[in-house]
ZASE-379359 format. One record per residue: residue in three letters; z negated, x negated, y of N, C-alpha, C in turn. Coordinates in steps of 0.05 Angstrom, whole numbers. Atoms other than C-alpha are relative to their C-alpha. Layout:
! residues N
+--------+--------+--------+---------+--------+---------+----------+--------+--------+---------+
! residu !   n_up ! n_east ! n_north !  ca_up ! ca_east ! ca_north !   c_up ! c_east ! c_north !
+--------+--------+--------+---------+--------+---------+----------+--------+--------+---------+
!    ala !      Z !      X !       Y !      Z !       X !        Y !      Z !      X !       Y !
...
+--------+--------+--------+---------+--------+---------+----------+--------+--------+---------+
! end
This chain:
! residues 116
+--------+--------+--------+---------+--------+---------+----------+--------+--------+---------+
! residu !   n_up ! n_east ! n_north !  ca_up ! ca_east ! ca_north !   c_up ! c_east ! c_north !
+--------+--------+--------+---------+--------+---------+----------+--------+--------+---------+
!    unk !      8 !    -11 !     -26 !    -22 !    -202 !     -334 !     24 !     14 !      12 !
!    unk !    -19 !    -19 !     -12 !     18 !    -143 !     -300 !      3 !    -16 !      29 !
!    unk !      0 !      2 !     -19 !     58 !    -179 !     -245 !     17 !     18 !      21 !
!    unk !     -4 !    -12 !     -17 !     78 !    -149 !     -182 !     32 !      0 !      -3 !
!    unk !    -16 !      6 !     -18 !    156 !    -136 !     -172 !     10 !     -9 !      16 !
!    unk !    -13 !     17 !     -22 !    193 !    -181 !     -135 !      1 !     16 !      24 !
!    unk !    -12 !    -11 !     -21 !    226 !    -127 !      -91 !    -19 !     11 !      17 !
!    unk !     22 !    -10 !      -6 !    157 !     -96 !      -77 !    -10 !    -19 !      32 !
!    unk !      6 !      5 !     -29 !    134 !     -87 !        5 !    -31 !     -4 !      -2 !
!    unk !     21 !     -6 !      -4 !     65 !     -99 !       19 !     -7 !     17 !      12 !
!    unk !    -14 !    -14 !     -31 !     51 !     -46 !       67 !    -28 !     11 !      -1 !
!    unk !     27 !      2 !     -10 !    -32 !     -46 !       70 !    -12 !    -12 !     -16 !
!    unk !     19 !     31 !       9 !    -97 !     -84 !       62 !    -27 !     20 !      15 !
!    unk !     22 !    -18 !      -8 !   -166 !     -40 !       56 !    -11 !    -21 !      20 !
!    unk !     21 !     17 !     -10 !   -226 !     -83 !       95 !    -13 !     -9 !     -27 !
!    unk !     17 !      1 !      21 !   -270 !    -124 !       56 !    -22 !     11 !      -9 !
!    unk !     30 !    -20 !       9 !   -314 !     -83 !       13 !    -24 !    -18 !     -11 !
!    unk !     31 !      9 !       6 !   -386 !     -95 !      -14 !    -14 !     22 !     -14 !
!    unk !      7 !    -22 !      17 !   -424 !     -47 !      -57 !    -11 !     24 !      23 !
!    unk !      2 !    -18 !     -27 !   -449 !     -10 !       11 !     15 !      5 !      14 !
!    unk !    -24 !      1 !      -6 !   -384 !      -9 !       44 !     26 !     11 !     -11 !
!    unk !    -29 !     -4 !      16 !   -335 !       5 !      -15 !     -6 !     47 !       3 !
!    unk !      0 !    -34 !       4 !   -319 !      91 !      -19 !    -22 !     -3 !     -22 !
!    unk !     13 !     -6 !      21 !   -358 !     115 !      -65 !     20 !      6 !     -28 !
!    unk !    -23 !    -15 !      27 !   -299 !     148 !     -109 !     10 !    -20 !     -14 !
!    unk !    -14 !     19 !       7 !   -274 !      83 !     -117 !    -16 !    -13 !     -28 !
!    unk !     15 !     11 !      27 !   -335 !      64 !     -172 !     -7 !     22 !     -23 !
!    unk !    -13 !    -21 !      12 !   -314 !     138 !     -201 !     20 !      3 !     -16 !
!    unk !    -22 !     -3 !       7 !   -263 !     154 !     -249 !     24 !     12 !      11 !
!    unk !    -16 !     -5 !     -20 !   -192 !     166 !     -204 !     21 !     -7 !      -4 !
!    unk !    -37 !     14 !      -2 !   -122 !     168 !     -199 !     11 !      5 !      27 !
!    unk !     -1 !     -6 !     -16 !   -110 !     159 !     -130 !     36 !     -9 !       8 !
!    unk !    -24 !      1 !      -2 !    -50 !     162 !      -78 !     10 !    -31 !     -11 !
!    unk !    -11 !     38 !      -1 !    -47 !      82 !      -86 !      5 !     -9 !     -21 !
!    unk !    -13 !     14 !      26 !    -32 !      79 !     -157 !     19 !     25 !      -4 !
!    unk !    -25 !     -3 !      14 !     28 !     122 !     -161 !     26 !    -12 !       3 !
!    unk !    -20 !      9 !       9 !     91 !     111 !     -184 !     15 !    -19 !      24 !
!    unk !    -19 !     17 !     -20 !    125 !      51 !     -152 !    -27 !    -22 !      14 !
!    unk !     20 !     10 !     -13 !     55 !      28 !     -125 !     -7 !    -20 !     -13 !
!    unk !     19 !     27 !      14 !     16 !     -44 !     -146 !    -29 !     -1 !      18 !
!    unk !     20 !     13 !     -14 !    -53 !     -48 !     -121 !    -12 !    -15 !      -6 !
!    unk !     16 !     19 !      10 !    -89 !    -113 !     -127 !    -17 !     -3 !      14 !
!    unk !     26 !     -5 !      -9 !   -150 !    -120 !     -120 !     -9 !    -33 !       3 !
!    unk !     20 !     26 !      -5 !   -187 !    -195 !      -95 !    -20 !      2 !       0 !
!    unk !     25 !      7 !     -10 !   -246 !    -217 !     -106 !     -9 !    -25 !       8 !
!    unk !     -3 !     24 !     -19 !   -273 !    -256 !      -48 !    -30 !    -22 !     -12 !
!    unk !     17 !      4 !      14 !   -344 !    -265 !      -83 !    -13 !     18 !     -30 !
!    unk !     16 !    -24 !      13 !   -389 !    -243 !     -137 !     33 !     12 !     -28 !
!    unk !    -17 !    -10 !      20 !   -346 !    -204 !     -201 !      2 !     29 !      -4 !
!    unk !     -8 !    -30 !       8 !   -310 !    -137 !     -213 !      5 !      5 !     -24 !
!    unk !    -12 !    -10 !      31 !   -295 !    -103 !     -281 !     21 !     19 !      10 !
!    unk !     -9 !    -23 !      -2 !   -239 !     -57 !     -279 !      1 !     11 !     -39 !
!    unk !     -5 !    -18 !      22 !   -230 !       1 !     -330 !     15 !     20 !       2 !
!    unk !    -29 !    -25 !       3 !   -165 !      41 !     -350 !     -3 !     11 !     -15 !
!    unk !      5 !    -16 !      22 !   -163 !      94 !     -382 !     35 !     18 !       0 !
!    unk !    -13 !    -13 !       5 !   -106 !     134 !     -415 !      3 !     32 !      21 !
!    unk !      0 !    -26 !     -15 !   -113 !     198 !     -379 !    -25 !      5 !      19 !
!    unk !     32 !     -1 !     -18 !   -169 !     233 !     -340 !    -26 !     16 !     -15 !
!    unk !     13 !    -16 !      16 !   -194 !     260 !     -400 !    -31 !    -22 !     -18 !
!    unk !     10 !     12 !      20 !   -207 !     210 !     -448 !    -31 !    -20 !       0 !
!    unk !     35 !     14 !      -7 !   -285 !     176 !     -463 !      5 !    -22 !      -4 !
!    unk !      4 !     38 !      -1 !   -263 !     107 !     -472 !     26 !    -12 !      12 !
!    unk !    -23 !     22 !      -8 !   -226 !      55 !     -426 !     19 !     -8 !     -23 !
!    unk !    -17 !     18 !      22 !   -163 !      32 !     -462 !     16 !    -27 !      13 !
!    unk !      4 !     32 !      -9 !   -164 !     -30 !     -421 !    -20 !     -8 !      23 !
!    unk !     15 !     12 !     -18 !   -211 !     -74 !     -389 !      3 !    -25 !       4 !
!    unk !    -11 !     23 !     -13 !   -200 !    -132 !     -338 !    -26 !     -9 !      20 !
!    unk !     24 !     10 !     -28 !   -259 !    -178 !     -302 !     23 !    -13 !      10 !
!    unk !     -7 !     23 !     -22 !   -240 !    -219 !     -239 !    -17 !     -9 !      17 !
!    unk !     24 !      8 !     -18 !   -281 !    -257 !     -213 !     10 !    -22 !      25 !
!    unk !     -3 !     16 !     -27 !   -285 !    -298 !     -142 !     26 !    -23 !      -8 !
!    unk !    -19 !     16 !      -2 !   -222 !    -331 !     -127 !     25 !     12 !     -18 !
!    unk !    -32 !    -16 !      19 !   -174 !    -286 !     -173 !      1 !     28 !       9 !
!    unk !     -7 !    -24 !     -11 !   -146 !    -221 !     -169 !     14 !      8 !     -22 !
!    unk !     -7 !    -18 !      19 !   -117 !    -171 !     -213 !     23 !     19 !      13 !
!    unk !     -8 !    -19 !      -4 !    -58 !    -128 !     -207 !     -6 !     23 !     -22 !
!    unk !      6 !    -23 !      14 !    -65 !     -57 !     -231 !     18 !     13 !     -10 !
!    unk !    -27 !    -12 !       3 !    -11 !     -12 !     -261 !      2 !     33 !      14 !
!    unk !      0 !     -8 !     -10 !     22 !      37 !     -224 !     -7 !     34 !     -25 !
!    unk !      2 !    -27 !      17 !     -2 !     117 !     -247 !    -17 !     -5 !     -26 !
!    unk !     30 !     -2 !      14 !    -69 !      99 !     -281 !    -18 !      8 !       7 !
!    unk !     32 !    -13 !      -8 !   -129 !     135 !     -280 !    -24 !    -25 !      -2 !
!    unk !     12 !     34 !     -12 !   -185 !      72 !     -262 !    -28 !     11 !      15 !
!    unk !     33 !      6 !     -14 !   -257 !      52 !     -237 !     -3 !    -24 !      -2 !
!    unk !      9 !     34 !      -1 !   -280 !     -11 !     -228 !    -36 !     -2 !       2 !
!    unk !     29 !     -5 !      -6 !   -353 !     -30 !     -221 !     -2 !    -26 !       6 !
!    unk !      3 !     31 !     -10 !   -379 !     -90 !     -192 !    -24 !    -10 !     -10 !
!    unk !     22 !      2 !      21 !   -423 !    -135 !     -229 !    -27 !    -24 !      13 !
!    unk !     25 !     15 !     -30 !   -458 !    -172 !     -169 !    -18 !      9 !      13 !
!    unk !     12 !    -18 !     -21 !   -501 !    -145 !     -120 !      9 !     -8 !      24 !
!    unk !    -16 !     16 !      -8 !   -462 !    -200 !      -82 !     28 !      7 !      -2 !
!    unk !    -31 !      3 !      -9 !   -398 !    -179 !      -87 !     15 !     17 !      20 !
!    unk !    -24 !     -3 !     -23 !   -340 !    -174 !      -37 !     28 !     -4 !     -11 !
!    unk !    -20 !     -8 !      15 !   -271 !    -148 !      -56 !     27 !     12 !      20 !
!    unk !     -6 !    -13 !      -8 !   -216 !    -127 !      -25 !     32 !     16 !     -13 !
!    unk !    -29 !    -21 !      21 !   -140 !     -76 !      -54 !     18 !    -10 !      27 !
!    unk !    -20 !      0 !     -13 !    -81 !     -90 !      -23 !     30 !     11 !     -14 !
!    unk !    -21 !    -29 !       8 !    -16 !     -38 !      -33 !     24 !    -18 !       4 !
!    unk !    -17 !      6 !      -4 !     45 !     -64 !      -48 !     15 !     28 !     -15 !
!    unk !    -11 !    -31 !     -16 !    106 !      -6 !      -45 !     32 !    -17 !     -18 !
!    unk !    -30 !      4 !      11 !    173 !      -7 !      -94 !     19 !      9 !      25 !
!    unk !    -16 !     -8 !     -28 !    229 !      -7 !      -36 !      9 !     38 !      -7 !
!    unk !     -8 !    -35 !       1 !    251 !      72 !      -65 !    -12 !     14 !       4 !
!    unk !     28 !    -14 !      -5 !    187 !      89 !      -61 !     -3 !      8 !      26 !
!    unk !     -5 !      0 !     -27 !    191 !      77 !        7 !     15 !     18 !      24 !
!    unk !    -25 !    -24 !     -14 !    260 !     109 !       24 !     -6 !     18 !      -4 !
!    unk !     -6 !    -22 !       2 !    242 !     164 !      -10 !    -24 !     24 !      19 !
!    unk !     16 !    -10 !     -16 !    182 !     175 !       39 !      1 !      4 !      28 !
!    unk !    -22 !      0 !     -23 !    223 !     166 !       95 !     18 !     18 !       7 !
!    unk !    -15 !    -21 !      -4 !    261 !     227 !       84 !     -8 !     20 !      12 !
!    unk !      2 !    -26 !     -15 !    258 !     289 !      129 !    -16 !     19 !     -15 !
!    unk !     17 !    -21 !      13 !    216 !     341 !      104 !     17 !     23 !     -18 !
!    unk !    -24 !    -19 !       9 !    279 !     384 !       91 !     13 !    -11 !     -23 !
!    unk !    -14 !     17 !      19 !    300 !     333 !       44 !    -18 !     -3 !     -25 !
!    unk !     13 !     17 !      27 !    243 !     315 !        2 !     -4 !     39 !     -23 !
!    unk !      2 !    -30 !      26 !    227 !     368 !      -65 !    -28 !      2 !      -2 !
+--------+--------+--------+---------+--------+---------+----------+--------+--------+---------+
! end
């Protein structure tokens, strides 16, 4: 299991989702801001069971990993993967929370004149 970085900030926490509730994009194939580089998002599930599915690129036709979690566990994700999840309840409740490599951080903290 991919764990989180010690040094790593938490620094948000979606609401809890539900299959009516969650984005839509999120049960889409995606590489969003929250998995790049430096990022961990884990995902809880509060009931009910998620699948996730990684995939190599944003190309490729088959997951090259898949991870259930079901109620009471949670999953970290790796940072700069393309990803979907699907939920396998009609019952379930889930929620991502963002943890943040400290450089990651500084380097978002810089002036506009600074960054490339």
């Amino acid at each position: 299991m991919l764990r989180i970085p010690p040094d790593c900030i938490h620094t948000r926490s979606t609401p809890f989702w539900n299959k009516d509730t969650a984005p839509p994009g999120i049960f889409k194939r995606h590489l969003d801001t929250g998995t790049r580089q430096g990022v961990y998002p884990r995902l809880s599930v509060m009931q009910g069971a998620v699948r996730y599915y990684g995939f190599a690129d944003g190309e490729c036709p088959q997951p090259d990993s898949e991870r259930l979690i079901e109620a009471g566990q949670f999953g970290v994700f790796p940072p700069e993967k393309w990803h979907y999840i699907e939920l396998l309840t009609d019952d379930t409740w889930f929620n991502v929370d963002f943890f943040v490599a400290p450089e990651v951080l500084l380097a978002g903290a810089a002036p506009l004149s600074m960054k490339k």
